[in-house]
C-alpha positions as a Markdown table, in Angstrom:
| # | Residue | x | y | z |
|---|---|---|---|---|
| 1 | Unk | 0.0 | 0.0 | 0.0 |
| 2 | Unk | 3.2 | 2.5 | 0.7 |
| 3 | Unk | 4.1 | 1.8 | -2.9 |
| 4 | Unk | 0.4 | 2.2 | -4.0 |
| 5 | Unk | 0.4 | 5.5 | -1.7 |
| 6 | Unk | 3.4 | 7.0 | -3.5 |
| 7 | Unk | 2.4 | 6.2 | -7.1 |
| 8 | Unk | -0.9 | 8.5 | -6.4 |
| 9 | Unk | 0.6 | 11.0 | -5.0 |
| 10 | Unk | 3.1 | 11.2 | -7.9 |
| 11 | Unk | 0.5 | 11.3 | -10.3 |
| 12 | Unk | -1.6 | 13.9 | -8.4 |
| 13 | Unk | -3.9 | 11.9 | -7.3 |
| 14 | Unk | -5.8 | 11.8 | -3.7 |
| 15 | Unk | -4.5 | 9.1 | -1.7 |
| 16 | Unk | -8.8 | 8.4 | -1.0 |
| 17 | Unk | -8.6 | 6.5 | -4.1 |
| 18 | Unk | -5.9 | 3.6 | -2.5 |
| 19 | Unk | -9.0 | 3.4 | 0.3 |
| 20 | Unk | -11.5 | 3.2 | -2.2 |
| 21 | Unk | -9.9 | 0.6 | -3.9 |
| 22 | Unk | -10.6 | -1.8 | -1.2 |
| 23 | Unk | -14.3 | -1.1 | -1.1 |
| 24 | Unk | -16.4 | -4.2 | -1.5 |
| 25 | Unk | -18.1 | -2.7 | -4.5 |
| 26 | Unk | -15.1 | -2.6 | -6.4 |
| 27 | Unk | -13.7 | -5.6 | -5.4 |
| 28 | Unk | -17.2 | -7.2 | -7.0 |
| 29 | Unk | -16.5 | -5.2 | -10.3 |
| 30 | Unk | -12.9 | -6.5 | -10.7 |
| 31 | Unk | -14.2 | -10.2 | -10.2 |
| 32 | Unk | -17.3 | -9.6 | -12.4 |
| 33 | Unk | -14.6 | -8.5 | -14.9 |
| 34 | Unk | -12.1 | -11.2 | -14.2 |
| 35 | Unk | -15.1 | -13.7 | -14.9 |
| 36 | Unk | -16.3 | -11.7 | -18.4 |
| 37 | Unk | -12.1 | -12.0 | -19.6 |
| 38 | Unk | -11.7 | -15.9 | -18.7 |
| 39 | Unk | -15.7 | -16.2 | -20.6 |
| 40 | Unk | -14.1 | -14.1 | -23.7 |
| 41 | Unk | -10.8 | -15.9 | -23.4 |
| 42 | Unk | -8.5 | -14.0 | -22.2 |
| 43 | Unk | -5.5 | -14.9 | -20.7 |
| 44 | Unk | -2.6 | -12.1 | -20.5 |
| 45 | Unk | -2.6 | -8.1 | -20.6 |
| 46 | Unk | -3.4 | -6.3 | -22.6 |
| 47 | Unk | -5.6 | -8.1 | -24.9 |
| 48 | Unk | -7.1 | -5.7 | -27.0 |
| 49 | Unk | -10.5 | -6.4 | -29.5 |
| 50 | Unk | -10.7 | -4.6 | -32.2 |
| 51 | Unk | -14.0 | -5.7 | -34.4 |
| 52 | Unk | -13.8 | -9.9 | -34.4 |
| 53 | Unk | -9.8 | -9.9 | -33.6 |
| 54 | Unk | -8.3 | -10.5 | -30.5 |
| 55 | Unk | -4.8 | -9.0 | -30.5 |
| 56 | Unk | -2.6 | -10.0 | -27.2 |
| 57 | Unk | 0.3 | -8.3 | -26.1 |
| 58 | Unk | 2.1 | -4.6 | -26.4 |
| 59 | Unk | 3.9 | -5.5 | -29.2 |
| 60 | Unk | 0.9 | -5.6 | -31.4 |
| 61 | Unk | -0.2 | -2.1 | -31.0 |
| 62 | Unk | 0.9 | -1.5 | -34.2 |
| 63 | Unk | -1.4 | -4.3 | -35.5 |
| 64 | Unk | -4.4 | -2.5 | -33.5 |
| 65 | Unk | -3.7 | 0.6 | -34.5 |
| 66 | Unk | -4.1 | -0.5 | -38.2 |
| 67 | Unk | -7.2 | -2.7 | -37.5 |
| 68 | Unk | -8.6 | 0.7 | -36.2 |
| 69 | Unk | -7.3 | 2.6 | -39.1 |
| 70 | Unk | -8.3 | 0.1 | -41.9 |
| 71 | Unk | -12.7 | -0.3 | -40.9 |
């Protein structure tokens, strides 16, 4: 959480939000959205959809960047 603490403050950002974080609200979000990425088939980050393609990993940017460019 010190680390956590320090990156927000770095960033300008209240310190509330590390405390938030914890709430049990969001804590149900990030396993509802854990459950939708295993359903979809994810399984690293970022995976990125673009249309009907899945593109997995930073090094394909450049490939999103197109898909988005090309439709």
């Amino acid at each position: 959480d010190t680390v956590l603490a320090d990156v927000l403050a770095e960033q300008g950002l209240p310190a509330q939000r590390l405390a938030d974080s914890h709430a049990p609200a969001v804590q149900q979000r990030c396993d509802a959205n854990t459950e939708q990425a295993i359903a979809t088939g994810v399984f690293g980050a970022p995976t990125i959809f673009v249309g009907g393609e899945v593109f997995w990993g930073q090094d394909r940017l450049d490939w999103v960047r197109d898909a988005l460019t090309s439709s």
